[in-house]
Each structure stands twice: as structure tokens, then as C-alpha cells.
Rosetta silent file (secondary structure, phi, psi, omega in degrees, C-alpha in Angstrom):
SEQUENCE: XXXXXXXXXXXXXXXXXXXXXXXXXXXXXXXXXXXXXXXXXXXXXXXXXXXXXXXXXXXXXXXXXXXXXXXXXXXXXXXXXXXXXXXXXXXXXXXXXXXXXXXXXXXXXXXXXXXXXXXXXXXXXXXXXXXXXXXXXXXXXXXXXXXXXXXXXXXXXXXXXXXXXXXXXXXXXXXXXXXXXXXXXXXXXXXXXXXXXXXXXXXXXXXXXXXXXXXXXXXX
SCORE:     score description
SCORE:     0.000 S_00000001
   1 L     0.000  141.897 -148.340    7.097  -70.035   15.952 S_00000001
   2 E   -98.004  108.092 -154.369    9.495  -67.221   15.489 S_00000001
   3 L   -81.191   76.845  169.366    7.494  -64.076   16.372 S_00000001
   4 E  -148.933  160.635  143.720    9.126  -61.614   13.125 S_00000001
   5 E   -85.991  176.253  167.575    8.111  -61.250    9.040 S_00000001
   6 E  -133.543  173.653 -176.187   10.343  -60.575    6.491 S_00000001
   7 E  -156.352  131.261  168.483    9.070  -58.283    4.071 S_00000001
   8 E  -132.865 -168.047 -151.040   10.283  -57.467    0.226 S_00000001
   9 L  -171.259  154.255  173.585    9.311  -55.613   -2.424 S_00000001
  10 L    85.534  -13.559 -159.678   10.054  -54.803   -6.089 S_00000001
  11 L   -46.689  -59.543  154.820   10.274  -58.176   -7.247 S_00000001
  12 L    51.600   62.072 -162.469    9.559  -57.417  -10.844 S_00000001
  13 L    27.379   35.415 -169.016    9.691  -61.546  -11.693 S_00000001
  14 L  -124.759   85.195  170.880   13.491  -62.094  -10.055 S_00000001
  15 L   -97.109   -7.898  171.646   13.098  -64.735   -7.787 S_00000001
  16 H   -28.753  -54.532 -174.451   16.157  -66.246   -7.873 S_00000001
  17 H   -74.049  -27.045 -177.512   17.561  -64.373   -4.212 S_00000001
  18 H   -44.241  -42.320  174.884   14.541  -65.353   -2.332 S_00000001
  19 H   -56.531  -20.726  172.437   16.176  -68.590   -1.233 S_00000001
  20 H   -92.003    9.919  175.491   19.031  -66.093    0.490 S_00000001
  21 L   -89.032   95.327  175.543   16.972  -64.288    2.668 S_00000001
  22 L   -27.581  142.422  164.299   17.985  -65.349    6.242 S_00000001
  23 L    80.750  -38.536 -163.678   14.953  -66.777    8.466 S_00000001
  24 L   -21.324  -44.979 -158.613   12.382  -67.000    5.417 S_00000001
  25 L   -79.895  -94.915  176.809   11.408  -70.268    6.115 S_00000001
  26 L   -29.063  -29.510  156.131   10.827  -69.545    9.918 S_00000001
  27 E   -40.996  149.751  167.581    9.471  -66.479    9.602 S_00000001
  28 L   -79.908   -9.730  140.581    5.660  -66.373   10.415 S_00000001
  29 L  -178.994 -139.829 -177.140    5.263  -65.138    7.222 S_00000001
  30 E  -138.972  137.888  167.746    6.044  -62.887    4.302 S_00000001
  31 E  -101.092  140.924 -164.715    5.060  -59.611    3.694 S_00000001
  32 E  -123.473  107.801  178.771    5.051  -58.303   -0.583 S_00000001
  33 L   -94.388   46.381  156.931    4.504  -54.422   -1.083 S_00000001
  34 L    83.138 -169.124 -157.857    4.236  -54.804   -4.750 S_00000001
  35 L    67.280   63.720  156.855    5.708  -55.037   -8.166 S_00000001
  36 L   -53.896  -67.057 -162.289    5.501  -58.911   -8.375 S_00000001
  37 L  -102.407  172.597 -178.526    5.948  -58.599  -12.084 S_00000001
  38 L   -92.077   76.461 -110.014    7.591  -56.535  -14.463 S_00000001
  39 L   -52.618  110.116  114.446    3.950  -55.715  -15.842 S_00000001
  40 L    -3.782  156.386  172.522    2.306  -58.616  -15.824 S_00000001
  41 L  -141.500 -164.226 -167.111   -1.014  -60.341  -15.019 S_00000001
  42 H   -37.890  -43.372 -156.445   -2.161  -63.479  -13.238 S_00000001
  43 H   -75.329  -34.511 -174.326    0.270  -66.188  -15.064 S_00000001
  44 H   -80.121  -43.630  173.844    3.647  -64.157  -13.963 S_00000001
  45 H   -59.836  -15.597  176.188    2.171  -63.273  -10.527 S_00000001
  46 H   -95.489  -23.928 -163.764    1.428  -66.941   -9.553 S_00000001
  47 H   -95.608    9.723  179.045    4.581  -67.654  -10.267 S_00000001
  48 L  -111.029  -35.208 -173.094    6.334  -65.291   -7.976 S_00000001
  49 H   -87.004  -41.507  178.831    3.823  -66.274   -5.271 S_00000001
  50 H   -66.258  -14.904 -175.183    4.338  -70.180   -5.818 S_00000001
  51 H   -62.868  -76.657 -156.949    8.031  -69.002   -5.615 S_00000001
  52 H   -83.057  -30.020 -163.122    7.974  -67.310   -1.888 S_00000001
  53 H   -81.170  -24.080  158.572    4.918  -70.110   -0.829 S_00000001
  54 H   -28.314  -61.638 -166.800    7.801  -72.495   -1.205 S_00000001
  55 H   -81.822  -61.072  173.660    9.890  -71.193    0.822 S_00000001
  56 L  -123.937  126.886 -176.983    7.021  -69.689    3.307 S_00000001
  57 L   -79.304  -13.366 -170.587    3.033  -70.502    2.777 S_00000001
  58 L   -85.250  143.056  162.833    1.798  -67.360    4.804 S_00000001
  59 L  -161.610  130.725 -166.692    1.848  -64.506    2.473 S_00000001
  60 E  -114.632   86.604 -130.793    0.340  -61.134    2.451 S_00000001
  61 E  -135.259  166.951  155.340    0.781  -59.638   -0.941 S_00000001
  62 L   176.893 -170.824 -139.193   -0.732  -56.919   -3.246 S_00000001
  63 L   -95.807  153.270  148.149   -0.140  -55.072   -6.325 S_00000001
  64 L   -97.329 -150.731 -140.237    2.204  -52.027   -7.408 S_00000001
  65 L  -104.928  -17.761  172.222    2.049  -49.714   -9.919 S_00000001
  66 L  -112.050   55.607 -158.738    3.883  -52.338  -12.669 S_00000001
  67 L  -127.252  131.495  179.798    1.354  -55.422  -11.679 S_00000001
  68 L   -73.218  149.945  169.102   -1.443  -55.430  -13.890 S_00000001
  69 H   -51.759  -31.939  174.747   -5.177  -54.923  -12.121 S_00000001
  70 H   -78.869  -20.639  160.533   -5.843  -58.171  -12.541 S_00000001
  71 H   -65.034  -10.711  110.498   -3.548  -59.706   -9.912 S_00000001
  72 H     7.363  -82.776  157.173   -5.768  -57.956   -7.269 S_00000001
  73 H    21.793  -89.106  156.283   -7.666  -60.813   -8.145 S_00000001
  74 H   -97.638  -13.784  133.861   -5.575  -63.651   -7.736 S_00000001
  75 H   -31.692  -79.687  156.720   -4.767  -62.538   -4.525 S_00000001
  76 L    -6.515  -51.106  160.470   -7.645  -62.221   -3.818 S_00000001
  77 L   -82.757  -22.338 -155.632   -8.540  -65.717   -4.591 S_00000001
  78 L   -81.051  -27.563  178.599   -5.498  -66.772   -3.127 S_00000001
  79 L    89.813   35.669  176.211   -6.549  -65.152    0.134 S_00000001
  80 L  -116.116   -6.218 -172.226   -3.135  -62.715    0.365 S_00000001
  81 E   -76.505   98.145  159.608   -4.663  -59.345   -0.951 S_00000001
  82 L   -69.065  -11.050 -177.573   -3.833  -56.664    1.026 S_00000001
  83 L   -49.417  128.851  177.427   -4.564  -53.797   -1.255 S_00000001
  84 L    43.142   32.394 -176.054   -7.378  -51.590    0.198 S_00000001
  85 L  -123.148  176.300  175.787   -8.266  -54.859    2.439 S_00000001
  86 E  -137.991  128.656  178.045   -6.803  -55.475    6.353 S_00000001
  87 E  -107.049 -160.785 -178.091   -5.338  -58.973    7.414 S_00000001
  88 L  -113.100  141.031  129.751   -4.403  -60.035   11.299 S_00000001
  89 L   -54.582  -49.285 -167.630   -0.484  -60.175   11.826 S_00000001
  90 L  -162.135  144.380 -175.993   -1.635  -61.050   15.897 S_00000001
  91 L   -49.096  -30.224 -176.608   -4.831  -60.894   17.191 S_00000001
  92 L   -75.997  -49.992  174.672   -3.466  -57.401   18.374 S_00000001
  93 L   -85.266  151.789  154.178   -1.697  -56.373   15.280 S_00000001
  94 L  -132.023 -170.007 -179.850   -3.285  -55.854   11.779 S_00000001
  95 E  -149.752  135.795  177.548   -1.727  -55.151    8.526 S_00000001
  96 E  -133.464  153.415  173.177   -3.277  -52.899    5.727 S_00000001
  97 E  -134.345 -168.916  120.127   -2.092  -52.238    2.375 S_00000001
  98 E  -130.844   94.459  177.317   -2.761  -49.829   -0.358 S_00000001
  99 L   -57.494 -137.129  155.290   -1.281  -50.303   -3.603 S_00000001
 100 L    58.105  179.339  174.634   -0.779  -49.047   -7.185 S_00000001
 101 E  -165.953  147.692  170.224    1.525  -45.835   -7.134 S_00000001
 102 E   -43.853  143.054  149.997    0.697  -42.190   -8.135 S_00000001
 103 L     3.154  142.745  128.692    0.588  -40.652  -11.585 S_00000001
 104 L  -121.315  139.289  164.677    4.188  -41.601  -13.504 S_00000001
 105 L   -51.338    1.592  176.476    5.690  -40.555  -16.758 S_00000001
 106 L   -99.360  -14.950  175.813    5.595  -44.505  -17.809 S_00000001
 107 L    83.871   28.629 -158.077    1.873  -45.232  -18.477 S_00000001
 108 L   -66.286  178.808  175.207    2.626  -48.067  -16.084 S_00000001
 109 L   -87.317  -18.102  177.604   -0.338  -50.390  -15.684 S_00000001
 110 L  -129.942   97.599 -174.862   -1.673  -49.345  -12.214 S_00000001
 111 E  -130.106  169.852  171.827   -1.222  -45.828  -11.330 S_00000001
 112 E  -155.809  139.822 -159.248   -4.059  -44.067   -9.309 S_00000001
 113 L   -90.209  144.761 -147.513   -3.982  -40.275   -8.846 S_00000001
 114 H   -48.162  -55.130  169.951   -2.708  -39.104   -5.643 S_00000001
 115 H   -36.724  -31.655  168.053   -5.998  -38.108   -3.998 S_00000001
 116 H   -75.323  -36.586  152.422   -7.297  -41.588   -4.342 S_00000001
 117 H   -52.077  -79.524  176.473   -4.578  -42.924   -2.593 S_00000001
 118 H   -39.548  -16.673 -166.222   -5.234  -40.931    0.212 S_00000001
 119 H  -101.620  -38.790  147.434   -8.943  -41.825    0.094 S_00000001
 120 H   -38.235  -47.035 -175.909   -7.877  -45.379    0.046 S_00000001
 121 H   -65.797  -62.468 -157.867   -5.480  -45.029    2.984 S_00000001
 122 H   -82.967  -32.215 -174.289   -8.315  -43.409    5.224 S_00000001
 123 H   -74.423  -34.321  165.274  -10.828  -45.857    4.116 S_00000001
 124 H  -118.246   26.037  115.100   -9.024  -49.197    5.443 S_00000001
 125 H   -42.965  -30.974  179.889   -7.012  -47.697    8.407 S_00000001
 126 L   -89.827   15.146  149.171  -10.913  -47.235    9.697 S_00000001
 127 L  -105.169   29.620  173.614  -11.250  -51.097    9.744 S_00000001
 128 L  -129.092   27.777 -177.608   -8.790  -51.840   11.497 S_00000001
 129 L   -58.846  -11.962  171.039   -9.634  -49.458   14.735 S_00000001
 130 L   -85.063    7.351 -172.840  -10.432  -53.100   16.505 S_00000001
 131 L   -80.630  139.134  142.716   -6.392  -53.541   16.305 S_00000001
 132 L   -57.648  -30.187  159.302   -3.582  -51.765   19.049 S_00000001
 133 L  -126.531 -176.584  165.803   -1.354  -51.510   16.320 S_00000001
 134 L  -135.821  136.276  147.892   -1.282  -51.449   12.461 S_00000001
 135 E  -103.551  126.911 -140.018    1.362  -51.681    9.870 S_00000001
 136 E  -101.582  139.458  160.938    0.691  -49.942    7.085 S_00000001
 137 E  -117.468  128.522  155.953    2.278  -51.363    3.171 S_00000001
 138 E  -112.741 -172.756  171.192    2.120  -49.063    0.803 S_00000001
 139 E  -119.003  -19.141  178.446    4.136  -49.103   -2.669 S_00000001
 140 E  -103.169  126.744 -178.703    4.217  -45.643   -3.119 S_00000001
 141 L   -54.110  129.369  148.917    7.011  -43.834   -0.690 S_00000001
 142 E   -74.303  150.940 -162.897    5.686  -40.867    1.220 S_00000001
 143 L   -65.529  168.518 -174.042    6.643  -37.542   -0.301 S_00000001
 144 L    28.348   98.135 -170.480   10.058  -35.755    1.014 S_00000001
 145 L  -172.708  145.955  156.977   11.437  -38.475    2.574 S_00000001
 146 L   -64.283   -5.613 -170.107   14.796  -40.826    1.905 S_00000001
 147 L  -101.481   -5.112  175.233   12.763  -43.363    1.174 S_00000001
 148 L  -110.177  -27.583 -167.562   11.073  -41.322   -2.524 S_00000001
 149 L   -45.993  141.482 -163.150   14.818  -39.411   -3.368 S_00000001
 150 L  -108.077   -2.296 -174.988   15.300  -40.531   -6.738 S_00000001
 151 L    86.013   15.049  150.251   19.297  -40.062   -5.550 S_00000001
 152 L  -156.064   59.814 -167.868   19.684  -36.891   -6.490 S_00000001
 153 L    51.391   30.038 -179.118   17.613  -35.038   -4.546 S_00000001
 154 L   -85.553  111.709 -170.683   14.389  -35.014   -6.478 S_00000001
 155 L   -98.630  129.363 -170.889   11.205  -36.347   -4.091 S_00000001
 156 L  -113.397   -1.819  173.805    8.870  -38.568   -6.244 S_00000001
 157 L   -85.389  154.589  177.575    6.313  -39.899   -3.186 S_00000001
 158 E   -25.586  146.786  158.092    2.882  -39.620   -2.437 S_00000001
 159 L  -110.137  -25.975  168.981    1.916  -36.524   -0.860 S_00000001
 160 H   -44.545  -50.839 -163.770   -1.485  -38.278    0.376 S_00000001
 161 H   -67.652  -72.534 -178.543    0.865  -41.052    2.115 S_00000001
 162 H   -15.783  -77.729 -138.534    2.722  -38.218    3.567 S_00000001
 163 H   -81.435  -15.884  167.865   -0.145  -36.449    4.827 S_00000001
 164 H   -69.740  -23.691  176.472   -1.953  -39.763    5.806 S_00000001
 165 H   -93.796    7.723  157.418    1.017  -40.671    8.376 S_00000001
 166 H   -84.107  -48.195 -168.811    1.230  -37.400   10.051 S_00000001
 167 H   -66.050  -22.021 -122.262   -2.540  -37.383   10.948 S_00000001
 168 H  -136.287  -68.391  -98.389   -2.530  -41.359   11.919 S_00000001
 169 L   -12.734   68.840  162.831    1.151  -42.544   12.862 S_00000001
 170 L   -23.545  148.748  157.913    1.200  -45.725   12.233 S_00000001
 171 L   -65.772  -66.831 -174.757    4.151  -47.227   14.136 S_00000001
 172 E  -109.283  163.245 -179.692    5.525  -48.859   10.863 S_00000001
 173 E  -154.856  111.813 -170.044    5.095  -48.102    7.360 S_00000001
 174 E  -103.145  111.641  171.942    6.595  -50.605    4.471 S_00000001
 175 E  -150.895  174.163 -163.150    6.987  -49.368    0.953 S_00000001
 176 E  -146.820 -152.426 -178.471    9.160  -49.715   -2.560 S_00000001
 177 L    80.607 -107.050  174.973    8.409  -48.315   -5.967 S_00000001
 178 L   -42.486   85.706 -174.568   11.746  -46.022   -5.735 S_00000001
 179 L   -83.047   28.334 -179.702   14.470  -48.781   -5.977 S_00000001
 180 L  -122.582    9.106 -153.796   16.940  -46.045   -5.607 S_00000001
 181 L  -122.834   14.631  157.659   15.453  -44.984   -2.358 S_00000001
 182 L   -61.015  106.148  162.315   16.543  -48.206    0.283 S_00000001
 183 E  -163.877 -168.931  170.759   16.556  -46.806    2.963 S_00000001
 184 E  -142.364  138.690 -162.424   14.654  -45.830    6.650 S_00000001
 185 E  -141.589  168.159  160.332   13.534  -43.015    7.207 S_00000001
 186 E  -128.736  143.246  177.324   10.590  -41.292    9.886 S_00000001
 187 E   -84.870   84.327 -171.057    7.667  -39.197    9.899 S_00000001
 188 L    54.007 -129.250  155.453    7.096  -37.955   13.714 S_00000001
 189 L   -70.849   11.555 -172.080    6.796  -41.544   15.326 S_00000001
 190 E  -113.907  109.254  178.494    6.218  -43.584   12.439 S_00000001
 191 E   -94.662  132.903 -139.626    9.125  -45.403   10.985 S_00000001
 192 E  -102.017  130.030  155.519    9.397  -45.529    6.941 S_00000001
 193 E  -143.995  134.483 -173.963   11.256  -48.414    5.535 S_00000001
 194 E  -127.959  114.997  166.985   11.842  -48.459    1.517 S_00000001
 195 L   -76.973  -40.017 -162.050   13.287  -52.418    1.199 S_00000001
 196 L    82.440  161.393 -172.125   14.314  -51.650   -2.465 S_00000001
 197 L   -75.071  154.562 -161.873   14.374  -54.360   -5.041 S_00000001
 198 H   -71.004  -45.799  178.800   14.716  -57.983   -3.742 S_00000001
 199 H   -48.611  -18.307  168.510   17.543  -58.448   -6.682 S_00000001
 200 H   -97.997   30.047 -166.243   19.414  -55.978   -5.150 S_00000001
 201 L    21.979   44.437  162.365   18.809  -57.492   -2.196 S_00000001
 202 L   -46.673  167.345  147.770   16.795  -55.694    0.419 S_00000001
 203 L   172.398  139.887 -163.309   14.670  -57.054    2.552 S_00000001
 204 E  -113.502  136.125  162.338   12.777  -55.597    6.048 S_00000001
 205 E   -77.980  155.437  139.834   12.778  -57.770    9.687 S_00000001
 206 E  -142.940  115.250 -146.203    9.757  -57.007   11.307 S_00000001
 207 E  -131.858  131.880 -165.403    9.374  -58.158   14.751 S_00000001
 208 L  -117.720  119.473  174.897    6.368  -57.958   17.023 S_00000001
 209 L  -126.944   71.914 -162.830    6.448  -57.660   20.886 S_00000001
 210 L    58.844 -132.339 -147.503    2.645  -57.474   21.647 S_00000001
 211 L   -89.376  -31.025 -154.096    1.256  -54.142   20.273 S_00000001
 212 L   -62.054  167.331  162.435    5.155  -52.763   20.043 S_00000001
 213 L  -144.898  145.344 -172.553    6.286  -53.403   16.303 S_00000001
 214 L  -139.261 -177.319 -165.944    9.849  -52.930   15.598 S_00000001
 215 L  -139.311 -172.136  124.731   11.564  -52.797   11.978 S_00000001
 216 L   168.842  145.793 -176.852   14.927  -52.883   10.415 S_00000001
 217 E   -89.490  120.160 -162.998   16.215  -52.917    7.042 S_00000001
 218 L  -136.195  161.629  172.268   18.950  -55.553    5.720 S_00000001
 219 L  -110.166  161.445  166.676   20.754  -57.024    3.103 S_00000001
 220 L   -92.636    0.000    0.000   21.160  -60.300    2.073 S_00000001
């Protein structure tokens, strides 16, 4: 088995490009940092999930900020939710997620105020202290970063995420929510990848060489 993930993001019900994402199928699995749907509940969210379990059955998914609360849920049942939960990657590796996105001027369906994020963040990074590494998904961008720039030089990210990867440094850190903001970017040792939306084709490698984790950001 082909020791990398792929990881997208953004989805927003446009499943159409998933079949172009080199490797999918071979991948060991797929990681989803939210925004299945364009917001949505359960019936649009299975159908984005039956979508990628085509193509790959492992999937580690959880919600953004335009995903209704109730797909939490059906993850949940599905046995993919990372949002405030931690799954295994490698016995060595874990994966954590934290979902939702900060405060917005859209009323969006999931927003959670910044603090809470951060309170989230610290609460399942401390389960996964039996791991060597972690890779963190969030949906919301850390603050000043290429990965929140709205493109013209206005930063729109977390300041919690921020301030959670300078105390922690995660090796990797996966997030969306700013589809104007593909890019990679780092925080001390911790590298930042914003895939951008999968219609615009993004889409993050992630490759594991015992506790090392390595990243890069591609198009299809």
C-alpha cells in the first residue's frame, strides 16, 4: 500500500474533478478539511462522501463553516469525523481535526467564535500525546499567513489557530475556507498548506516516513 493521503477541501457539492486527482485510488486514504456542501445537511454530505468512497473507502472527514451541524453526525456514524475527535494515520501518526470557521459576515451555518476554536484545538491535541507525530486539519487558516490573504492583503484566519501552532508545532497543518488563499505557507516548523477548492483543483500529497510527515501542494 502506497504510504501517502491526498487531502482536499472546499468541496461545496462539486464532485465532478475528484476522478482527476492522481493516486486517489491508491492512496491509503483521503483526507476532507471541510465544506462538503454548499450549506447543506446529511442528504448533500452523503453524497459527496459516497462520491470520494468510490474512488477511496478510507476517509477522514469533518465539517466547515458552510456544512450544516448536523453532518458532524453522519460522520460520525459513518466513522470519518474528525472534528474535535483524533483518528490513527500509523500507529505512530494521528490526525486531529477541528472544524467550523470563526465569526463571518455570512451567517454561515457553522461558525464558532475564535476562542472556542482555540479551546477546541488544545482539547484534542491532548489526546493524541500517545502519537510521535500529529497532523492537524483545520478549516479555518491561521491568522497572517498566505494561506488566510483574501488576495489583497487583508488576513481573515484564526488567531487561536495561529497562536495554537506556535505553542505546539505540529509538523503539518491542512486547512481551506479562504479559496483565494492556495497556497503553503509556515509557522516556525510547522508547515501550513491551504489546498483551495477541489473545483479549482487543489489538492495536498501527504506522505509519511515513520514519525517524519512531509506535504506538498498540487494541481490537478
Amino acid at each position: 500500500m502506497s504510504d501517502y493521503w491526498i487531502c482536499i477541501g472546499d468541496i461545496h457539492d462539486e464532485i465532478a474533478r475528484l476522478k482527476d486527482i492522481p493516486g486517489l485510488a491508491q492512496a491509503r486514504g483521503v483526507i476532507i478539511s471541510g465544506d462538503l456542501t454548499m450549506a447543506k445537511g446529511t442528504a448533500a454530505a452523503r453524497r459527496v462522501i459516497d462520491a470520494v468512497a468510490e474512488i477511496n473507502p478510507v476517509i477522514y472527514a469533518q465539517i466547515g463553516n458552510m456544512d450544516k451541524p448536523e453532518v458532524t453526525n453522519f460522520l460520525q456514524e459513518q466513522g470519518c469525523n474528525i472534528h474535535r475527535a483524533v483518528k490513527e494515520l500509523t500507529p505512530s501518526v494521528a490526525v486531529m481535526g477541528v472544524g467550523t470557521s470563526g465569526i463571518t459576515p455570512f451567517n454561515t451555518p457553522s461558525e464558532t467564535p475564535d476562542e472556542k476554536l482555540g479551546q477546541w484545538l488544545e482539547e484534542t491535541y491532548a489526546a493524541t500525546s500517545q502519537y510521535n507525530a500529529t497532523v492537524v486539519v483545520v478549516h479555518d487558516p491561521p491568522f497572517d499567513t498566505h494561506c488566510d490573504d483574501l488576495g489583497n492583503g487583508v488576513h481573515v484566519g484564526s488567531k487561536a489557530v495561529r497562536a495554537f501552532i506556535e505553542k505546539h508545532q505540529p509538523q503539518l497543518v491542512l486547512c481551506g475556507h479562504i479559496h483565494e488563499a492556495r497556497s503553503v505557507d509556515s509557522i516556525g516548523d510547522t508547515t501550513i498548506i491551504n489546498t483551495g477548492m477541489l473545483s479549482a483543483g487543489g489538492y495536498a500529497k501527504v506522505t509519511l516516513e515513520g514519525t517524519t510527515v512531509r506535504a506538498e501542494l498540487l494541481e490537478m
